[in-house]
C-alpha positions in Angstrom: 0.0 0.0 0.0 1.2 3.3 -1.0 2.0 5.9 1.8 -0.8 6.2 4.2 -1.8 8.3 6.9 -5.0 7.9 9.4 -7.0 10.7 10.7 -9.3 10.1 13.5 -10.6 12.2 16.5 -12.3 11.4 20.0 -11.9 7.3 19.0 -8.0 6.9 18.7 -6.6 10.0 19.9 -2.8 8.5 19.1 -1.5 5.6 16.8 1.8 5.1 15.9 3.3 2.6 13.5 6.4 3.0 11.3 5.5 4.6 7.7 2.1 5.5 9.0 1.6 9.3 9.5 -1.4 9.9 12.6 -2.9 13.1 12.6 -6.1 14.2 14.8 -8.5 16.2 13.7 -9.9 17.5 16.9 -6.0 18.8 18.3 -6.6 20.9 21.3 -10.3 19.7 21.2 -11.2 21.6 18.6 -15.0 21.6 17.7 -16.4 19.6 14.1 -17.2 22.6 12.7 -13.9 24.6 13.4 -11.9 21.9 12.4 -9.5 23.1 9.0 -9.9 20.4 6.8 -8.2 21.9 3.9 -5.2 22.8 6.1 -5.2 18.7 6.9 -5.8 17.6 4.3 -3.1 19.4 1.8 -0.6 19.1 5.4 -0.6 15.0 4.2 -0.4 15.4 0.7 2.6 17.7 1.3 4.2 14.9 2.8 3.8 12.6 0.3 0.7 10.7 1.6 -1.4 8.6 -1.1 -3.8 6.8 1.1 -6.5 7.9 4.0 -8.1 6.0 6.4 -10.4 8.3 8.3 -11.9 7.0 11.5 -15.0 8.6 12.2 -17.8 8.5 15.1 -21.3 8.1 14.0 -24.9 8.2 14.8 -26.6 5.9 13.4 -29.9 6.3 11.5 -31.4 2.8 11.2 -32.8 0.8 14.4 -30.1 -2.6 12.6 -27.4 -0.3 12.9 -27.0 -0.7 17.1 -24.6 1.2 18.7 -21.2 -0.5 18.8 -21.5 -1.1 15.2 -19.1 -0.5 12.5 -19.7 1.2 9.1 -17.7 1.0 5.6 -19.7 3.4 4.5 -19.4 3.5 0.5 -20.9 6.9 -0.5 -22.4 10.5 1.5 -24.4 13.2 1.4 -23.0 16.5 1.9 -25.7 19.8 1.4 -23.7 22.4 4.1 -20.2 23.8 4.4 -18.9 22.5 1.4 -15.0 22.6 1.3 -13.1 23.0 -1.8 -9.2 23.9 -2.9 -10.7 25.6 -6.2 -12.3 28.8 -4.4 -11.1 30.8 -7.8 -10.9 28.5 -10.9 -13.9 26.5 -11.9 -13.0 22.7 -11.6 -15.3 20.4 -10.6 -14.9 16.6 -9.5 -17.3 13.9 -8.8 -17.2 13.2 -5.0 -16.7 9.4 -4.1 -14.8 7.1 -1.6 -12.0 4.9 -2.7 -13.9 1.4 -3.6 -10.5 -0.3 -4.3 -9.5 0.9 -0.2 -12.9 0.1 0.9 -12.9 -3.4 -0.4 -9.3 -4.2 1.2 -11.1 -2.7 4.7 -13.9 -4.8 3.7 -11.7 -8.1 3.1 -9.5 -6.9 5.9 -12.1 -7.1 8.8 -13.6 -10.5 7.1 -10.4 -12.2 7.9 -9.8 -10.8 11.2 -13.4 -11.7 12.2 -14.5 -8.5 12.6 -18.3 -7.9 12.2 -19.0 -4.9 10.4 -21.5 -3.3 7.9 -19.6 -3.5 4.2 -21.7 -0.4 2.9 -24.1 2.6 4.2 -24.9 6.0 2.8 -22.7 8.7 5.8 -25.0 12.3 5.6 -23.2 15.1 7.5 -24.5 17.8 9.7 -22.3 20.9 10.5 -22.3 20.8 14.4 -21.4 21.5 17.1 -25.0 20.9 18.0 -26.6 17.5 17.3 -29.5 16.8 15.4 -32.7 17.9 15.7 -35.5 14.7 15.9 -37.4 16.2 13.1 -33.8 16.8 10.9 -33.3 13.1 12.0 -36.7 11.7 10.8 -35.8 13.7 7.1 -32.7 12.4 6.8 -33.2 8.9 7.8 -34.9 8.0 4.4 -31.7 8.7 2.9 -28.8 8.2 4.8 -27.3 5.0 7.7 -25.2 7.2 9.9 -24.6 10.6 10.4 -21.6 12.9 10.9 -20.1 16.0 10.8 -16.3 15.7 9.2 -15.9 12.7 7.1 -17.4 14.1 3.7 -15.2 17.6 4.3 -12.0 14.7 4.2 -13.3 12.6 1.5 -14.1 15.5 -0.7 -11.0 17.5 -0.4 -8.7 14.3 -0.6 -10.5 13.4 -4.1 -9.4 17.2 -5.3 -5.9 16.2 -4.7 -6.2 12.9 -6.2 -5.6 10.9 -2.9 -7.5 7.9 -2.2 -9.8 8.1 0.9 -12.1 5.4 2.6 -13.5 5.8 6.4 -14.2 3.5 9.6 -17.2 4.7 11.1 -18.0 3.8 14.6 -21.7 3.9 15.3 -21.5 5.0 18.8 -24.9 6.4 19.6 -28.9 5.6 17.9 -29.3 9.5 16.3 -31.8 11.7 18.4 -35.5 10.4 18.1 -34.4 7.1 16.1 -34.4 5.5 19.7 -36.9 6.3 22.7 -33.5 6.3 24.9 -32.2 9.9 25.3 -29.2 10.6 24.2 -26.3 10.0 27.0 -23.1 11.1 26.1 -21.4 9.0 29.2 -22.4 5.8 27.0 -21.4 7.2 23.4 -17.7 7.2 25.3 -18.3 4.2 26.6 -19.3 3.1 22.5 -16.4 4.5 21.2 -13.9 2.9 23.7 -15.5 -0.6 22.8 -15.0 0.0 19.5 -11.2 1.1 19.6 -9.6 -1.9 20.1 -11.2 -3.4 16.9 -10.6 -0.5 14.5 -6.8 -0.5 16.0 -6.9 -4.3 14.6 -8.5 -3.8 11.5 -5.8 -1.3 11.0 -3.2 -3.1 12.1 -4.2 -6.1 9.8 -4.7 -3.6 6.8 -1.2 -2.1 7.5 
């Protein structure tokens, strides 16, 4: 695999492995929408980085999908705050994830027995506040899981022609999809059960 760098936030806050470059998005616990994605992302391609593996937390939008889950997700919705390089030429691109990296993910986690979900549709919000339930019950009939920085990566990584593919951990039912409030004490507690697979996955992709 070509050089490759993982971005990831509140799940793996470090990860270090020779050749792999770690950066996280939320430094100095910087909110989702104040995060400089562009800075981020042209930072790795500077340094010669051809691969990204973002890992992402997620709400998830469909009662299958429990918390705890984990999402290839294999395309997104993105309406707000786009984020482009080409603020004063006209170029366009057609946004996408990298099927070639999302299949090795997907092959990846079969071996190492890790259950996941091989495909679902990622919308994003802006933030920092979550969703409202009637903004939930909308986007529900279109999306699995919802975030607030993966498409900003994926889009902006396609512009400079690097390959891009996320791990989403589904750490909490989005607001209204379960009758359970949401409890941010447990979507920690999600996220920490989750690290120790994505860290193998990872490893094993490596």
């Amino acid at each position: 695999m070509s050089k490759i760098a993982i971005i990831s936030g509140s799940i793996i806050s470090n990860f270090k492995k020779k050749g792999v470059i770690f950066l996280n998005r939320h430094q100095g616990d910087k909110p989702p929408h104040k995060i400089n994605h562009k800075n981020n992302i042209l930072s790795l391609k500077k340094k010669g980085v051809e691969t990204i593996i973002g890992v992402c937390s997620v709400g998830s939008l469909k009662k299958s999908i429990k918390p705890g889950s984990i999402v290839i997700p294999n395309d997104y919705i993105n309406f707000f705050n786009i984020q482009t390089f080409y603020d004063n030429e006209i170029k366009h691109i057609t946004p996408s994830l990298d099927e070639n990296l999302r299949k090795k993910i997907i092959k990846t986690a079969k071996k190492a027995g890790i259950k996941i979900f091989n495909k679902g549709v990622y919308f994003q919000t802006i933030g920092p506040r979550l969703e409202t339930k009637a903004e939930i019950n909308m986007i529900k009939h279109y999306a699995d899981i919802v975030g607030m920085t993966m498409a900003n990566e994926a889009d902006l990584a396609k512009e400079l022609g690097v390959k891009y593919a996320a791990i989403c951990s589904a750490d909490n039912y989005a607001n209204g999809i379960s009758e359970e409030k949401l409890n941010f004490a447990e979507i920690k507690k999600m996220q920490k059960r989750n690290k120790a697979k994505i860290i193998k996955l990872i490893n094993n992709l490596l």
